[in-house]
DSSP file (Angstrom, degrees, kcal/mol; ACC not computed):
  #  RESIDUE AA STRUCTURE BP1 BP2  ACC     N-H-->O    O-->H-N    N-H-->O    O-->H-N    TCO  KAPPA ALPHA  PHI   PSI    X-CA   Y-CA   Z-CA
    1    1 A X              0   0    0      0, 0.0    32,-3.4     0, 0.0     2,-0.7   0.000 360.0 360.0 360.0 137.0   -7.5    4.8   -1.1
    2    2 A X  B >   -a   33   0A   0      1,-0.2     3,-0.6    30,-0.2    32,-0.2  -0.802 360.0-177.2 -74.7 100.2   -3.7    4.9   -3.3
    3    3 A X  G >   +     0   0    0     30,-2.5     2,-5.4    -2,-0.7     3,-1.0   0.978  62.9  91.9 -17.0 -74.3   -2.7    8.1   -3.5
    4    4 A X  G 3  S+     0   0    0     29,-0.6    -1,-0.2     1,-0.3     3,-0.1   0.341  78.7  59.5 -41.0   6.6    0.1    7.1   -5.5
    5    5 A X  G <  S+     0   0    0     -2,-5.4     2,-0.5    -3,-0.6    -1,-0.3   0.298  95.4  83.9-114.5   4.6   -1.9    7.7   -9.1
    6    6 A X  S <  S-     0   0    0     -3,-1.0    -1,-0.1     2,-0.0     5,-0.1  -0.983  77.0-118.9-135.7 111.0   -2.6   11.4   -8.4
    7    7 A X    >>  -     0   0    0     -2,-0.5     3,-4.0     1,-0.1     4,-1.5  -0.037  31.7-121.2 -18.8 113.0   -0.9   14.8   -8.8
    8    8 A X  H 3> S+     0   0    0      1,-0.3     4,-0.6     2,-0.2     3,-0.2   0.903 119.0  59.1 -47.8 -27.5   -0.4   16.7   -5.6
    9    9 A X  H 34 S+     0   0    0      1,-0.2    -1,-0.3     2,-0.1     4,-0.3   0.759 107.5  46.4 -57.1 -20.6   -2.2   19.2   -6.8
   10   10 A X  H <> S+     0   0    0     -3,-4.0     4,-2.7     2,-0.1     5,-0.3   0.663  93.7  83.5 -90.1 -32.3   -5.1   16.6   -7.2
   11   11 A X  H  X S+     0   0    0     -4,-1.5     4,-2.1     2,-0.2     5,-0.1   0.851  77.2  58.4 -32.4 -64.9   -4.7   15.1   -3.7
   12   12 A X  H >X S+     0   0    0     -4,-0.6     3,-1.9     2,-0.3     4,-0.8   0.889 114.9  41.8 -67.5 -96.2   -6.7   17.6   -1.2
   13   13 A X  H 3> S+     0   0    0      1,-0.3     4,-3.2    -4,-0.3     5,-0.4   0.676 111.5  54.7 -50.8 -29.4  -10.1   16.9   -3.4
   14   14 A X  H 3X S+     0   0    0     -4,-2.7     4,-2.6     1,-0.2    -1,-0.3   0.960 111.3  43.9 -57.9 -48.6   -9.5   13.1   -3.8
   15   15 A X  H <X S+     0   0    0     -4,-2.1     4,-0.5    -3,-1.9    -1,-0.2   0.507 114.9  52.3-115.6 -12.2   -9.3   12.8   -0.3
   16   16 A X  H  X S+     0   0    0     -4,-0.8     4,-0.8    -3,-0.3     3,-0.4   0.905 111.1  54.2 -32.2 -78.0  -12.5   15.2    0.3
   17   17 A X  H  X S+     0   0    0     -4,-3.2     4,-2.0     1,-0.3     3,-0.3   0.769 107.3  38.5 -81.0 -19.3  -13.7   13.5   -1.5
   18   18 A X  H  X S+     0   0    0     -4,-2.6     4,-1.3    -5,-0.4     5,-0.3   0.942 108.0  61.9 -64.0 -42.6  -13.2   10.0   -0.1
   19   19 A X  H  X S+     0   0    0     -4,-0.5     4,-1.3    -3,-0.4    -1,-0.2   0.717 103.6  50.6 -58.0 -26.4  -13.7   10.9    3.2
   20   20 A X  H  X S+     0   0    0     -4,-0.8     4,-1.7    -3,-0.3     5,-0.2   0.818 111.8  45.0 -95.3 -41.4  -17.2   12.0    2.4
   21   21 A X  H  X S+     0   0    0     -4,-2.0     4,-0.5    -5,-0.2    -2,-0.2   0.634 115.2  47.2 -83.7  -0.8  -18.2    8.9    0.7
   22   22 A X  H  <>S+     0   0    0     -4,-1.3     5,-1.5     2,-0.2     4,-0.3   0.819 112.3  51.8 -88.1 -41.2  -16.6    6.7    3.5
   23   23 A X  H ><5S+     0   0    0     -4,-1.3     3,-1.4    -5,-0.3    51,-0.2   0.877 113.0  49.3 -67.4 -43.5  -18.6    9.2    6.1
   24   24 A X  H 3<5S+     0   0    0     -4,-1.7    -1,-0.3     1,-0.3    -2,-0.2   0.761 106.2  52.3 -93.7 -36.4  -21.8    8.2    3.8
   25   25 A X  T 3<5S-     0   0    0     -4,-0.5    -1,-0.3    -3,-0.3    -2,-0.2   0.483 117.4-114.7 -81.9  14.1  -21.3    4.7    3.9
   26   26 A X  T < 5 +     0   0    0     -3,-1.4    -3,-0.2    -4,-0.3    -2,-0.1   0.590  55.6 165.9  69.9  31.2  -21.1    4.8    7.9
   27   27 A X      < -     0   0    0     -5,-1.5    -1,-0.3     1,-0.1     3,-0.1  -0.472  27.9-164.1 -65.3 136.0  -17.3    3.7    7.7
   28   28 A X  S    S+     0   0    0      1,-0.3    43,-2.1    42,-0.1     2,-0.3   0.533  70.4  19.0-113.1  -8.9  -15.7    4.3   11.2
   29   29 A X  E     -B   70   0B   0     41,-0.2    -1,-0.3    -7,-0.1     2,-0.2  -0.950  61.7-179.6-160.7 138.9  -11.5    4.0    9.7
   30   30 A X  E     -B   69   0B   0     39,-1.4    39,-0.9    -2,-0.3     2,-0.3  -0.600  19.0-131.6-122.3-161.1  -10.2    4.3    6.7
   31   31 A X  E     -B   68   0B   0     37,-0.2     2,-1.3    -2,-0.2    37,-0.2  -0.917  14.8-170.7-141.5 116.1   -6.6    4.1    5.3
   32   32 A X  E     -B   67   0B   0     35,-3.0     2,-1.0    -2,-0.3    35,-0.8  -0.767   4.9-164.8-110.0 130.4   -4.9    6.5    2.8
   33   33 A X  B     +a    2   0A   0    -32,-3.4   -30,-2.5    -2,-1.3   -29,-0.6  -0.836  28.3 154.2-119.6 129.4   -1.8    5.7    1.4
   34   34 A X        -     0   0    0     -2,-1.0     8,-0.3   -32,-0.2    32,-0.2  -0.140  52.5-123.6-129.8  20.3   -0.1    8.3    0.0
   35   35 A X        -     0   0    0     30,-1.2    -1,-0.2     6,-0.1     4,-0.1   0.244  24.2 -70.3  74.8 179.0    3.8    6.6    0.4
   36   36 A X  S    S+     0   0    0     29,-0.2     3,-0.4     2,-0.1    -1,-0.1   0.932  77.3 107.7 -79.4 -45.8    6.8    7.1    1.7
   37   37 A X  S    S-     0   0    0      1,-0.3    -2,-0.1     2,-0.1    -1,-0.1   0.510  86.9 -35.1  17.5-128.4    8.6    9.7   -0.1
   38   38 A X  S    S-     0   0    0      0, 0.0    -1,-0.3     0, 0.0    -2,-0.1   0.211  86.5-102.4-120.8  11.0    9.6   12.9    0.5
   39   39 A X  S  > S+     0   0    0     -3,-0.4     4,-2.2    -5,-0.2     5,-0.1   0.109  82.7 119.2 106.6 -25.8    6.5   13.8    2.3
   40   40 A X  H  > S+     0   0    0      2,-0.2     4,-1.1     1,-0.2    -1,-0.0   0.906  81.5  39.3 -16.6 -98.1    4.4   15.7   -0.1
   41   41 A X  H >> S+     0   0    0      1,-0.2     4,-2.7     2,-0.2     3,-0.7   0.849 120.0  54.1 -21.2 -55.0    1.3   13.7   -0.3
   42   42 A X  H 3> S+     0   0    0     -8,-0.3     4,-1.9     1,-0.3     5,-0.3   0.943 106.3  48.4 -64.4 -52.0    1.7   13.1    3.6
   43   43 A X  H 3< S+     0   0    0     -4,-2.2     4,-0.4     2,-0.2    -1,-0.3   0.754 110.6  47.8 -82.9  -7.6    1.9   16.3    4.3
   44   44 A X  H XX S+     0   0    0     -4,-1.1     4,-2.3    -3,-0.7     3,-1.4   0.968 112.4  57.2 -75.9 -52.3   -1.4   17.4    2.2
   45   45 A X  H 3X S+     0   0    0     -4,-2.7     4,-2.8     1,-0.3     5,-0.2   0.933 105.8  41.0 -56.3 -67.7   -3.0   14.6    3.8
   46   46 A X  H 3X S+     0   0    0     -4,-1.9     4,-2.3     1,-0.2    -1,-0.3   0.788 107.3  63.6 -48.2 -15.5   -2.6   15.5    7.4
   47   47 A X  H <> S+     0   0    0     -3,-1.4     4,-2.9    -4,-0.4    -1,-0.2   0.947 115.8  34.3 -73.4 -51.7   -3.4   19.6    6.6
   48   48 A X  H  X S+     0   0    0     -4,-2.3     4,-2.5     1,-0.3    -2,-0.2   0.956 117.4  53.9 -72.1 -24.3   -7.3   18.2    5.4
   49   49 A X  H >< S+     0   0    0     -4,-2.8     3,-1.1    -5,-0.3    -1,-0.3   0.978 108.8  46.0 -72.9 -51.6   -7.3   15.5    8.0
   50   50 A X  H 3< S+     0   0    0     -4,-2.3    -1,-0.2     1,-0.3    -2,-0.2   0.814 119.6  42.7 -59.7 -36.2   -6.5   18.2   11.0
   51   51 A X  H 3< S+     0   0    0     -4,-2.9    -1,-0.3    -5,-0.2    -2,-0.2   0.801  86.1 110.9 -76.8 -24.8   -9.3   20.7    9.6
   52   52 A X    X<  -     0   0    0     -4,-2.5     3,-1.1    -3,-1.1    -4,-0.0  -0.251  64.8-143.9 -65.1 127.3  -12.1   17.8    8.9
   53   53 A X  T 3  S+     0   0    0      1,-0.2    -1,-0.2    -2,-0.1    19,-0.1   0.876 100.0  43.2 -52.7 -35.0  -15.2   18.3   11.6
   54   54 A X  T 3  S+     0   0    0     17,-0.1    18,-1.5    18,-0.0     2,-0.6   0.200  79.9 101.9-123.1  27.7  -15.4   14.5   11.6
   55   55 A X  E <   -C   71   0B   0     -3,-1.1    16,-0.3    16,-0.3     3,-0.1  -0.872  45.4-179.9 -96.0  93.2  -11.8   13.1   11.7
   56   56 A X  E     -     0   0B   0     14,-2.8     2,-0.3    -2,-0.6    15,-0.2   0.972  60.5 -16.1 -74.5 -43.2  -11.6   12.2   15.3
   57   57 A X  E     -C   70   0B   0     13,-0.6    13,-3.0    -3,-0.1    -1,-0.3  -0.982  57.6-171.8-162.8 126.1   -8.4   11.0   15.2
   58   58 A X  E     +C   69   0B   0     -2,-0.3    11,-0.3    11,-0.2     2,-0.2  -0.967   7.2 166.3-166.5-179.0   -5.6    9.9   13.1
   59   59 A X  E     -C   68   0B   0      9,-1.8     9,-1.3    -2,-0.3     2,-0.5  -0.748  40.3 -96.7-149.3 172.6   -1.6    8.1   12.9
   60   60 A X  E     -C   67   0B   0     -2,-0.2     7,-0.3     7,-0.2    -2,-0.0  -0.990  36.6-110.2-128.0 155.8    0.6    6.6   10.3
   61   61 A X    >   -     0   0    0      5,-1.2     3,-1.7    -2,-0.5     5,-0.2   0.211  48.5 -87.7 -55.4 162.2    0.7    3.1    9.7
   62   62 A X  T 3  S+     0   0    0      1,-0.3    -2,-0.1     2,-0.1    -1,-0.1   0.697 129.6  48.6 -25.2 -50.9    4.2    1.5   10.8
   63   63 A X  T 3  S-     0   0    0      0, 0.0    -1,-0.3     0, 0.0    -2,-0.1   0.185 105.8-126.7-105.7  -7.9    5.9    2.0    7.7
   64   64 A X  S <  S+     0   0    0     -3,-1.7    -2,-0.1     1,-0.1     3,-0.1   0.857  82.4 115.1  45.9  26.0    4.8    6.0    7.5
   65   65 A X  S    S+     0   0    0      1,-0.1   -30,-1.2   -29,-0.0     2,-0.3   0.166  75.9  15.1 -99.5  12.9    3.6    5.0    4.1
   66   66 A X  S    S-     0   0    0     -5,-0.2    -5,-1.2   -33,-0.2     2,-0.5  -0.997  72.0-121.1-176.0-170.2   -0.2    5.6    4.8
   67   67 A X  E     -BC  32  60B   0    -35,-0.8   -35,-3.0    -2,-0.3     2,-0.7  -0.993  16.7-144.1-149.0 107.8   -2.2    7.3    7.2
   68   68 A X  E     -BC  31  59B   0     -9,-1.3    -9,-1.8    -2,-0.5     2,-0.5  -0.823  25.6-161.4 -93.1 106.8   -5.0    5.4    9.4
   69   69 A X  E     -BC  30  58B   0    -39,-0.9   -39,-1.4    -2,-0.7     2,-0.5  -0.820  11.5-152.4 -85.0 109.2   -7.9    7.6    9.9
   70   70 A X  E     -BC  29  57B   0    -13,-3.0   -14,-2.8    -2,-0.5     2,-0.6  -0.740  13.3-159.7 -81.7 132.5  -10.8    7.5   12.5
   71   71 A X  E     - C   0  55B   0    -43,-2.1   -16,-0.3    -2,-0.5   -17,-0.1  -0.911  17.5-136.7-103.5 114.3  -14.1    8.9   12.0
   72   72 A X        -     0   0    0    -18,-1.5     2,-0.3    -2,-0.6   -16,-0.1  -0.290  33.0-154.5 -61.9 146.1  -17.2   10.1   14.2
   73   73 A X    >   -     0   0    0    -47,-0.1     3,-2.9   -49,-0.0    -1,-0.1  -0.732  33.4 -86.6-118.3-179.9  -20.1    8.8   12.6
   74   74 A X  T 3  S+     0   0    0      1,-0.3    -2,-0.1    -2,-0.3   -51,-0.0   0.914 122.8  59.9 -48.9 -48.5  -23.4   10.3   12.8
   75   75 A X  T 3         0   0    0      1,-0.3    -1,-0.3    -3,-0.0    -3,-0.0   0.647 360.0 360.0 -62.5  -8.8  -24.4    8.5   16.0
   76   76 A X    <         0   0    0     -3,-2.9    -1,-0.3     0, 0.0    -2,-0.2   0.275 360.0 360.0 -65.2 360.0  -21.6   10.0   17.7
């Protein structure tokens, strides 16, 4: 998912809510990109990734303009 179209303020449920509809389609990594910047976005993102139960794991991309996520799926 782009971040980049969304308020910070908007961020932390977008990204609830994505995580729950990647989790529901059995997706095992996703990718958010929320940019380079000044860190905002980036830093909302990592607060929900570090608290989700099913976020095994998760890095930024090369460029620290997104954020590669792993996910336990049910069978795990």
């Amino acid at each position: 998912i782009d971040l980049h179209t969304f308020q910070p303020r908007e961020v932390a449920s977008v990204v609830e809510e994505y995580l729950y509809q990647a989790l529901l389609k059995g997706y095992r990594y996703v990718r958010i990109i929320h940019g380079r910047g000044i860190g905002i976005q980036r830093e909302i993102v990592h607060s929900i990734l570090n608290k989700h139960p099913r976020v095994i794991s998760f890095n930024d991309a090369p460029d620290r303009g997104a954020t590669i996520v792993a996910l336990k799926s049910d069978e795990s």
